[in-house]
C-alpha positions in Angstrom: 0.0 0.0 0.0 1.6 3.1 -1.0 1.2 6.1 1.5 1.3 9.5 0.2 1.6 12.5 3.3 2.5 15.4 2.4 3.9 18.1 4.6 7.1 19.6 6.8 8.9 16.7 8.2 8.0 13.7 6.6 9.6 12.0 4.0 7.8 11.0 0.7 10.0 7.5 0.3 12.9 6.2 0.9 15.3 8.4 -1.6 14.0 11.2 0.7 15.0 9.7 3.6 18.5 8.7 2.9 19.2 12.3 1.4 18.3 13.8 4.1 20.1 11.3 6.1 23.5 12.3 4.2 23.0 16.1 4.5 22.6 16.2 8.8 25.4 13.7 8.4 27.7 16.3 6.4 26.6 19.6 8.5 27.1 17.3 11.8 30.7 16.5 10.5 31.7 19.8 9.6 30.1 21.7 13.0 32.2 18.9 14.8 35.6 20.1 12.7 35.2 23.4 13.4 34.1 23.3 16.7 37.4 21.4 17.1 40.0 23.9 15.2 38.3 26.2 16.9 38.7 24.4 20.6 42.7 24.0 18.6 43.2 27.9 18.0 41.8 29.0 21.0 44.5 26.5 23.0 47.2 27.7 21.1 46.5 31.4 21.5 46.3 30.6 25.1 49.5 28.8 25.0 51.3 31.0 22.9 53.0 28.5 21.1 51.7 29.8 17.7 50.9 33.0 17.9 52.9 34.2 21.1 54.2 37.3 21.2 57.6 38.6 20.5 59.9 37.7 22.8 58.4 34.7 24.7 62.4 34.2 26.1 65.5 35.4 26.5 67.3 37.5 23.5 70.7 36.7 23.2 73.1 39.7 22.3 76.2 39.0 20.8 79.1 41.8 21.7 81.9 40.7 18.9 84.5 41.9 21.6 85.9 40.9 25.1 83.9 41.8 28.5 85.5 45.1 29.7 85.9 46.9 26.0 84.3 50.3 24.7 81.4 48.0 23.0 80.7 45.6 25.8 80.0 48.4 28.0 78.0 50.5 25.9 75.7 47.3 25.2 75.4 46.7 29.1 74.5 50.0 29.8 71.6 49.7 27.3 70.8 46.2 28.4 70.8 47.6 32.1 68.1 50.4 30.7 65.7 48.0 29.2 65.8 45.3 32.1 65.2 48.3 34.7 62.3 50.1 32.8 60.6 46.7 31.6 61.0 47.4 27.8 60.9 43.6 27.3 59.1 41.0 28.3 62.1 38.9 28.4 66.0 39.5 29.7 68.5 40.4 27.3 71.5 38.0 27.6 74.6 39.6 26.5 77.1 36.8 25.3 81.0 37.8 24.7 82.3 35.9 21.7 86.0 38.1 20.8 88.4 37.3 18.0 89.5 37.8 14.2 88.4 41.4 14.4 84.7 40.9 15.4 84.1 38.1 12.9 83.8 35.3 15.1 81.2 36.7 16.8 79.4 38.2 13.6 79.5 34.8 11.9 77.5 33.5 14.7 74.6 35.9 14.5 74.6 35.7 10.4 74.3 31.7 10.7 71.8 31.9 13.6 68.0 30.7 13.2 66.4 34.2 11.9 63.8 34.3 14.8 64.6 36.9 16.7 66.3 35.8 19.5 70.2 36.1 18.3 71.4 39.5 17.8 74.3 41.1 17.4 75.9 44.7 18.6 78.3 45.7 16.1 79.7 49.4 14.4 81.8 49.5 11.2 83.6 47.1 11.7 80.8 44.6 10.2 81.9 47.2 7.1 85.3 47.3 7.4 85.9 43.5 8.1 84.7 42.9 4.5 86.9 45.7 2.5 90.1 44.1 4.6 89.3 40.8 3.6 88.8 38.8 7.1 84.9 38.6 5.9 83.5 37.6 2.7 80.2 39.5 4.2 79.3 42.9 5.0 75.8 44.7 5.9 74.5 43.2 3.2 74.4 39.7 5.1 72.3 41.2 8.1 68.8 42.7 8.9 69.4 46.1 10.4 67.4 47.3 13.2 69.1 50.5 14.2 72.1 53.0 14.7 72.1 54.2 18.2 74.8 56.2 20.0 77.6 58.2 18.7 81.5 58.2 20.2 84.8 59.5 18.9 87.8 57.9 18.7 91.4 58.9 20.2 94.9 58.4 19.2 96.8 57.8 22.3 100.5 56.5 23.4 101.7 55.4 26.7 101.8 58.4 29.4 106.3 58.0 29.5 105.8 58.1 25.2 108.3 60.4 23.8 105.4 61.5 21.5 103.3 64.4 22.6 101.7 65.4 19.2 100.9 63.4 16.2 103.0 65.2 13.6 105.5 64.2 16.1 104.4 60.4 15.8 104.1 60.6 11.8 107.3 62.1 11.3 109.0 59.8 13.1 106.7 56.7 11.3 108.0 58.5 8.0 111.8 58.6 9.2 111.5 55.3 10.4 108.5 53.1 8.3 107.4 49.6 9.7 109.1 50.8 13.1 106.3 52.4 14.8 104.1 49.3 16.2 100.2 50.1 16.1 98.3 47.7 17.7 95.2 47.1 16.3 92.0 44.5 15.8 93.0 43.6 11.8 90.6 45.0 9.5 88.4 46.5 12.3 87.6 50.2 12.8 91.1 51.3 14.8 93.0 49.3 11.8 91.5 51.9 8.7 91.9 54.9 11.7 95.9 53.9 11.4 95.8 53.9 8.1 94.3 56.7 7.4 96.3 58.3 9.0 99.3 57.1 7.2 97.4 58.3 4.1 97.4 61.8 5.3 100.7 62.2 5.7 103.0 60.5 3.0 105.8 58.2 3.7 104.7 57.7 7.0 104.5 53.4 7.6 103.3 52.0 10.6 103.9 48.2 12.0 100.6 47.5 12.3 100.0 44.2 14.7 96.7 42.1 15.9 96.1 43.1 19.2 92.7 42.9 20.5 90.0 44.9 22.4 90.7 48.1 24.4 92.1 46.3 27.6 94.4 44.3 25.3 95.3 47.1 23.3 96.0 48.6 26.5 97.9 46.3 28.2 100.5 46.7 24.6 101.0 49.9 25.1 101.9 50.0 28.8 104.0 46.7 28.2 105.8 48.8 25.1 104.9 46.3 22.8 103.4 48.8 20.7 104.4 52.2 20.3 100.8 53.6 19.4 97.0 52.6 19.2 93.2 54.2 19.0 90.6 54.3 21.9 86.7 55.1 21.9 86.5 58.5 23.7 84.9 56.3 26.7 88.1 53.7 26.6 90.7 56.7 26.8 89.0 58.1 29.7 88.5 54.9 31.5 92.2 54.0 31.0 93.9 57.4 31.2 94.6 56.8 34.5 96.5 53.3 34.1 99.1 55.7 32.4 97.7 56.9 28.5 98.2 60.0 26.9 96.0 61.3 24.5 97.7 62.9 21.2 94.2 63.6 19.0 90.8 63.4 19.2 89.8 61.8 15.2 87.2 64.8 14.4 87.4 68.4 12.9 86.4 69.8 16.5 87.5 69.2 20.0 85.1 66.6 22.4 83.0 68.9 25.4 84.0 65.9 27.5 87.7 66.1 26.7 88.2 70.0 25.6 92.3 69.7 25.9 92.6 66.7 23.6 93.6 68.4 20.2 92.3 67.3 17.3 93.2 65.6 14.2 92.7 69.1 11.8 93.8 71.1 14.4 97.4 68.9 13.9 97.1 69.0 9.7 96.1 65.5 9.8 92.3 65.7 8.4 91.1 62.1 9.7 87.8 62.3 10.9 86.3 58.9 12.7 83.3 58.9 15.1 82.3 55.1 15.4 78.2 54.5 15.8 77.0 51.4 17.2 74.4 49.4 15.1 71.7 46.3 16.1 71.8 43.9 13.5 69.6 40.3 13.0 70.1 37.3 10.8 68.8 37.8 7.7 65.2 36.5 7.4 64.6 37.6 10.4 60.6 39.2 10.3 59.9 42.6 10.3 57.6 42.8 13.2 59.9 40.9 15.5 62.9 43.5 14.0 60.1 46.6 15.1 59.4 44.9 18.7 63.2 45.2 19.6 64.1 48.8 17.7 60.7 50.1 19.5 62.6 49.0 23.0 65.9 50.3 21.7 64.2 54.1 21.0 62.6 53.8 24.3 65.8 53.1 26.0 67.3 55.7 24.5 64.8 58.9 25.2 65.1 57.5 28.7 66.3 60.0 31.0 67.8 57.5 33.2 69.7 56.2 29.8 70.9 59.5 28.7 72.3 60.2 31.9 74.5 56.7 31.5 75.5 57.9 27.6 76.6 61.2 29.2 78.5 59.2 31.8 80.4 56.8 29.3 80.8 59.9 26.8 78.5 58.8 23.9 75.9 61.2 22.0 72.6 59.2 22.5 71.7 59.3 19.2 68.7 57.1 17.3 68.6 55.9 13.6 66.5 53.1 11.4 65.3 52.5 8.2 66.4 54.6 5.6 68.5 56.9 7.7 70.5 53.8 8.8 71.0 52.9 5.6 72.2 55.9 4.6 74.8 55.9 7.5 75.9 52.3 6.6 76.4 53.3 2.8 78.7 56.8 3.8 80.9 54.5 6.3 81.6 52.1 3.3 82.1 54.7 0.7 84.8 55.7 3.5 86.1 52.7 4.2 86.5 51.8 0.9 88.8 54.2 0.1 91.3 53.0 2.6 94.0 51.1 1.2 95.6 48.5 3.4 99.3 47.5 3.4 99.6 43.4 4.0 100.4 42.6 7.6 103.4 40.8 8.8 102.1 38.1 11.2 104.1 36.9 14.1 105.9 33.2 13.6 105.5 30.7 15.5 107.6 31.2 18.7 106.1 28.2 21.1 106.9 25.7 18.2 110.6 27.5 17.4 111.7 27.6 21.1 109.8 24.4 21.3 111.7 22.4 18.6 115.1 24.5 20.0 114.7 23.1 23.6 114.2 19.4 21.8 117.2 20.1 20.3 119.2 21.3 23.2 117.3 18.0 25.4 118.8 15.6 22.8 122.5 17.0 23.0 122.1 16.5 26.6 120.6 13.3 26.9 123.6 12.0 24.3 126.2 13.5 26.3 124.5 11.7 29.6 124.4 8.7 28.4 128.1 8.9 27.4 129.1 9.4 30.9 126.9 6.8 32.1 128.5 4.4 29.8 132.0 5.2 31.2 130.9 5.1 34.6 129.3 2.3 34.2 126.6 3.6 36.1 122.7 2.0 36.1 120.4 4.4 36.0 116.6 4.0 36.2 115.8 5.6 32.8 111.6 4.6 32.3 111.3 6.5 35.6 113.9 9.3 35.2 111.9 9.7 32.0 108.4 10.6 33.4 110.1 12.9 36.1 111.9 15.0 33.4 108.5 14.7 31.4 106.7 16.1 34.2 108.9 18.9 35.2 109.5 20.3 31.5 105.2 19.9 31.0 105.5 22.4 34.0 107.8 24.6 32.9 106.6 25.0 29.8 103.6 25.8 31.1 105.0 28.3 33.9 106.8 29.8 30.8 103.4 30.6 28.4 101.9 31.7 31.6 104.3 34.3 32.3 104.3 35.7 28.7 100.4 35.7 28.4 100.1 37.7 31.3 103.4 40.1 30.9 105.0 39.3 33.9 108.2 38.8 31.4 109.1 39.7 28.4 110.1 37.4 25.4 113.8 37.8 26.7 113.9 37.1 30.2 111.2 34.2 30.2 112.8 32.2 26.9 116.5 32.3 29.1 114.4 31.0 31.9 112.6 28.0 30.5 115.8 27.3 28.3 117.7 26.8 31.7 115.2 25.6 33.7 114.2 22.7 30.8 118.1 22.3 30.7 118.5 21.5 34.3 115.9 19.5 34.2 117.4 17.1 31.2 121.1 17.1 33.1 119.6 16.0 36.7 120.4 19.7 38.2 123.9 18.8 37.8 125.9 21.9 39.1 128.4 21.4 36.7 126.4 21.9 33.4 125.3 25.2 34.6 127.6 27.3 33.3 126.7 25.5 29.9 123.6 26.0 30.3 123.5 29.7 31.1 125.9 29.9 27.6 123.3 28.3 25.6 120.0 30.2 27.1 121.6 33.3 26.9 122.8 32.8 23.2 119.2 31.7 22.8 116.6 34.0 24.3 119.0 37.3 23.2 119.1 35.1 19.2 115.7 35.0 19.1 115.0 38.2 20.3 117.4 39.4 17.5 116.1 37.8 14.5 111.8 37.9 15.3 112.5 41.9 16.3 115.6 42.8 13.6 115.7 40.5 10.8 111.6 40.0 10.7 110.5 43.5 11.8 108.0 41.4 14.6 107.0 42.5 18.0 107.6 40.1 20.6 105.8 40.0 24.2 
């Protein structure tokens, strides 16, 4: 019996029935989906694991230099700011990472993951690296974020330096070229300043040598391992009183907070250098995340309290990005650019020369023992005579790098020491190879001294 009812509701066969079946099926499917992304998104928000904001940890800040330098400070001042006034969510970890004229440290940052979270604090020298060949990257490898801060840079000597003015220095570079040692990070910043000065005034050569960071740098000139180097404005002041003198101030007018430095025009030497510090990110890095950090940097640096710490470490607090830092990047490099650097003698191998010396001198010795042992007829214990000497010249040797890393010697006095020593220590502190020995470590340390410094033109510690 067929049934026919018409109306809402009710189904007029079994067609009906299943279509309808397949269409609650479908919307009850696809409410369930969505009521599940939904439930999804909503955790995640919550979470922040998708859609978290900018930074959600710790920013690591890479300072290209050693803790104590013009650069490390200026970043911990600024960290300092932005921790104390809350312009982050998260700390800002500064992370020291010196060597090969800022490079080590910039390589890090331009192979980090582009997220946001490795930075890097670096002026010119992420120019200057690339025109003097230690880099095969410059600028170009790097997101900027932004200029801020503005210092000059000083050409200083040791306070007892015969040098009082920098014709004075020149001329004396020009009498006597590849005399004059200038410490200097290779192909960073202080090496162009050095050679632009030579530049300016022809003939002069200086001996330019890899140094390090301002402490380092320093530490050469009190040790008179250098004749000359170049400070930041806050360096020089900081270290003035360790025993630097100040020659020039690298601008065209003298420095309110040093008024009776001279400058480089003042002298006839027209070599103008004020060194800005710039943020840089991995490139890739996004936009917004870039904005998040320069916003914090701009705020830090309209902060009274961080004006007041510029003023005290002698740097105009100065703010840049976009196209005005670009701007800035592109005069540096035209700048840097036309620098022309000389080659660089690089220091030999001393360890391995006095190494391969005292082998040497171990071997006539141990020949010569064994000769008298033979006619004596003596037995001696050699395996365990053996790992004593071994131990006591692994000592001295090490008491010998020690002393020259620190400068408690010079290259002199601490090679005629360790030659002795080591000799005593191959003969069995026998009294009468003493005079011998003395001979041979004198001839030695004053030899070596004589050919690295003389023949090679090389500074020695």
């Amino acid at each position: 019996m067929n049934v026919n009812v018409s109306g809402a509701g009710v189904f007029s066969g079994r067609s009906d029935f299943e279509a309808f079946s397949k269409s609650v099926r479908k919307e009850t499917t696809t409410t369930t989906l969505a009521n599940i992304c939904s439930c999804v998104i909503v955790s995640l928000l919550l979470s922040g694991t998708v859609f978290g904001e900018y930074p959600d940890r710790p920013i690591q800040l890479v300072v290209p230099f050693g803790a104590g330098g013009g650069t490390d400070t200026y970043a911990r001042a600024l960290k300092q700011a932005i921790e104390d006034h809350q312009l982050l969510p998260q700390p800002l970890v500064i992370v020291n990472v010196p060597g090969a004229g800022a490079t080590i440290g910039s390589r890090r940052v331009k192979n980090a993951e582009p997220d946001g979270y490795t930075l890097l604090l670096l002026h010119e020298a992420i120019v200057s690296a690339k025109y003097s060949g230690q880099a095969e990257y410059g600028s170009e490898a790097f997101e900027p974020i932004a200029g801020t801060g503005r210092i000059g840079l000083v050409i200083a000597v040791a306070e007892k330096s015969r040098y009082h003015t920098l014709p004075e220095l020149l001329e004396d570079a020009k009498a006597r070229p590849d005399r004059l040692v200038f410490a200097a990070n290779i192909g960073a910043p202080v090496h162009f300043v050095g050679a632009m000065l030579e530049q300016h005034w022809p003939g002069a050569r200086f001996r330019f040598t890899q140094s390090g960071g301002g402490e380092k740098r320093l530490h050469d000139l009190l040790g008179r391992h250098a004749a000359v180097s170049a400070f930041s404005l806050e360096e020089y002041l900081r270290y003035e009183s360790a025993g630097l003198r100040a020659i020039a101030y690298c601008d065209d007018h003298r420095s309110p907070d040093a008024p009776d430095i001279p400058t480089t025009f003042e002298q006839g030497v027209p070599v103008q250098h004020i060194n800005m510090q710039f943020w840089w990110a991995p490139k890739g890095t996004p936009q917004d995340r870039i904005d998040v950090f320069a916003t914090a940097l701009r705020k830090a640096m309209q902060n009274e309290d961080v004006i007041e710490r510029m003023r005290k470490i002698h740097c105009e607090p100065t703010f840049i990005r976009g196209e005005e830092m670009r701007k800035e990047i592109a005069a540096r490099q035209a700048t840097v650019s036309a620098v022309e650097l000389r080659a660089t003698q690089e220091l030999p191998n001393v360890p391995l020369y006095v190494g391969l010396a005292t082998t040497a001198l171990a071997v006539v010795v141990g020949v010569q023992t064994l000769r008298e042992a033979s006619r004596s007829a003596r037995h001696i214990e050699w395996s365990s005579y053996c790992v004593r000497a071994a131990m006591a010249f692994v000592v001295v040797t090490i008491l010998y790098v020690g002393l020259l890393s620190l400068n408690f010697v010079g290259f002199t006095i601490g090679t005629f020491g360790f030659v002795a020593l080591a000799g005593l220590v191959f003969t069995r502190f026998q009294i009468r190879a003493l005079l011998p020995l003395v001979i041979v470590a004198t001839a030695m340390s004053f030899g070596l001294s004589y050919v690295f410094t003389e023949l090679f033109s090389l500074v020695l510690p």
